[in-house]
N, C-alpha and C positions, 0 to 999 in steps of 0.2 A: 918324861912320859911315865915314867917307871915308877916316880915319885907321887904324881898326880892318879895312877890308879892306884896307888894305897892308901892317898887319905880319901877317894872314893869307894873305894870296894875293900875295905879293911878284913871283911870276913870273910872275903873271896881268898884275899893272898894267906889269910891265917889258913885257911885248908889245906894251901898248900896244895903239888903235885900227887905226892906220893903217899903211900900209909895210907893206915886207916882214916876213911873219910876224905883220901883226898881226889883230887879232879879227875886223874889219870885211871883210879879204879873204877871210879863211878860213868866213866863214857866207854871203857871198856866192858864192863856188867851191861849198861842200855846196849850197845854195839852186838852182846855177846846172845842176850837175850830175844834181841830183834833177828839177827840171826839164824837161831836154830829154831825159835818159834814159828819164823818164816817157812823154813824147811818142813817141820812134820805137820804144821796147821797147812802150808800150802799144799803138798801132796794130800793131808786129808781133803782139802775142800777140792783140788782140782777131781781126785776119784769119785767125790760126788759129785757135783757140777758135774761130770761126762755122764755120772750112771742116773742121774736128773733127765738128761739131753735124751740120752736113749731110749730110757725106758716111758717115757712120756709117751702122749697116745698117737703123737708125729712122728718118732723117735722111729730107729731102724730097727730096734727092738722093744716093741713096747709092751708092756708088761705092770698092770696096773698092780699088784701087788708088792712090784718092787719100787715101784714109783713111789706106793702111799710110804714105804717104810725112809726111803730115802729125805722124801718131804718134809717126813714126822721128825726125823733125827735133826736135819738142818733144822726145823723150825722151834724143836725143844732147846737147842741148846744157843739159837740166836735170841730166844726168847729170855734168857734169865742174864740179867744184866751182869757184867763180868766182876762187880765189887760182890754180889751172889753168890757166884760162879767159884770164886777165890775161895770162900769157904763150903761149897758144898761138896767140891770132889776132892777136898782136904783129906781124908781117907784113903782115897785112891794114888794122890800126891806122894801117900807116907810108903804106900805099897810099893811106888812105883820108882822113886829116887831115894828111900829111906828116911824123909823128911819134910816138914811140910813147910819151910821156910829156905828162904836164902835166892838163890840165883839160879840156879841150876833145879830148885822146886817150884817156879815161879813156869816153867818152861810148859810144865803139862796144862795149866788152867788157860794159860797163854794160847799153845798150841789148840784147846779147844775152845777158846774163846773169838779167834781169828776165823777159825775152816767153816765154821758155817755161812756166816758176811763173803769169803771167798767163794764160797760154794754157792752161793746164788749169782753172784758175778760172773761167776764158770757160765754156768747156764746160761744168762741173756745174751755172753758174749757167742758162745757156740749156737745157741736158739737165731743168731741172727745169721749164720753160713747161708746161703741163699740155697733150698733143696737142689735146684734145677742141676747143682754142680754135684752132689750125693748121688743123683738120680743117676747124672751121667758114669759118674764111678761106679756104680753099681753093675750097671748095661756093660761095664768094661772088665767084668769080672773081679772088681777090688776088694781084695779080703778085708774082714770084720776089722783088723788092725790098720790095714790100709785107708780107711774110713777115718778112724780113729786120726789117725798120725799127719796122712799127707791129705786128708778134706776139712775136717773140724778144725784142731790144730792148726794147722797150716794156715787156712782161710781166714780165721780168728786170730792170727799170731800178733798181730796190732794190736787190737781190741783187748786182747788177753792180757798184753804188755800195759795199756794203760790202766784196768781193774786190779791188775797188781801193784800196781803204782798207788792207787787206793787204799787197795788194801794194808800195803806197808805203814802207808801216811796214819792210818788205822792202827795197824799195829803196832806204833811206836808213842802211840795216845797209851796205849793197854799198859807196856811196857812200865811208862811211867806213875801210871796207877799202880800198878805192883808192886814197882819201886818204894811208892808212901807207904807201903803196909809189913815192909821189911824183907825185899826183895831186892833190896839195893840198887845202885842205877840214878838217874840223875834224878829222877821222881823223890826217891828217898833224899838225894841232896836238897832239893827246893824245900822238901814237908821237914824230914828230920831234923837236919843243919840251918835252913833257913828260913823257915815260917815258926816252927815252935822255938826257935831262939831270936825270934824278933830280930834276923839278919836277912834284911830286905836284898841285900844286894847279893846275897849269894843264892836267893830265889831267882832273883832277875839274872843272875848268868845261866842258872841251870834251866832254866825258861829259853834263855838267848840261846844256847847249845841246843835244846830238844828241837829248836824253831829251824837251826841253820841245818841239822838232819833231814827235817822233813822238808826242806827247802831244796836240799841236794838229792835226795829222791825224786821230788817230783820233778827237775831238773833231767836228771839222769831217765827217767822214766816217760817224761815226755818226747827226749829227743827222741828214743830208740825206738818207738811208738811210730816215730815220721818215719825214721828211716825205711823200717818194716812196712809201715801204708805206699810208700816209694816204691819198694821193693814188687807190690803186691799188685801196684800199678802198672 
């Protein structure tokens, strides 16, 4: 077996696990970057998503001149395509990690190339809480957090679970763009390692790994998705 994938994927086994360029660092950089992009893109987009919800003109607090700015911001920056995006807050990148290359610089464009896409997912998913159950929280004296936490959240907690599942599937598209532009990751292994050296077969693994990722999210994502609609039932 062992023999039969090196004279098919010869460029595969030359990469090798470890070292520069090999398997092992490059699923950790995608892993590492999916990750914490998740984390500050996701708290970004979910703060707007809720302050979307609110200040809308149904919203429990609405407030049309926070609404326009929240709108404006999500809509500026889901607007410039994230191959754009990569070199526009290049500047900001250098201020902000000391560099405008690598893995751990790859995190800021990421992070704001994800929150807006999330941030509108936020919204439909909360926009669809059925008021009649606000209404009654309200009547019951439930604090502005209370609202927040145990009606929106809560009621949404399904819905929530599968637009993040979305959005990961998404952000692990991003990830590997990044990756071809010298952000490392498996992105950079398919373009670097194997499209500009005409090694088909270690595109095609680094393809086959980005696919079996997004496969195990939406996996993982869809179950927890049922449990919660169960739960909710």
């Amino acid at each position: 077996m062992a023999e039969l994938f090196t004279k098919y994927f010869p460029n595969v086994v030359y990469q090798g696990w470890n070292g520069d360029g090999g398997w092992l660092p490059a699923i950790g950089q995608t892993l590492y970057m999916t990750f914490w992009s998740a984390i500050f893109g996701g708290i970004l987009g979910l703060i707007f998503g809720i302050g979307l919800v609110l200040t809308d003109s149904d919203g429990i607090l609405p407030n049309r001149g926070l609404f326009s700015f929240f709108d404006k911001v999500v809509s500026f920056f889901r607007a410039i395509p994230f191959i754009i995006l990569l070199a526009f807050i290049a500047p900001v990148t250098q201020k902000i990690v000391g560099t405008q290359i690598g893995t751990t610089a790859a995190l800021v464009p990421l992070s704001l190339g994800v929150f807006p896409f999330y941030a509108r997912q936020v919204q439909v998913a909360l926009a669809s809480v059925d008021h009649g159950i606000i209404e009654a929280a309200q009547s019951l004296g439930a604090t502005f957090s209370d609202i927040i936490f145990d009606v929106y959240l809560r009621e949404a907690r399904s819905e929530l679970v599968r637009v993040t599942t979305v959005t990961l599937i998404s952000l692990i598209g991003l990830t590997a763009m990044a990756g071809a532009i010298g952000a490392g990751g498996l992105g950079n292994m398919a373009i670097a390692y194997g499209y500009n050296r005409f090694a088909n077969d270690t595109t095609f693994i680094a393809t086959l790994l980005v696919l079996i990722f997004v496969l195990l999210v939406q996996l993982i994502g869809d179950l927890l998705a049922r449990v919660l609609n169960h739960k909710n039932s």
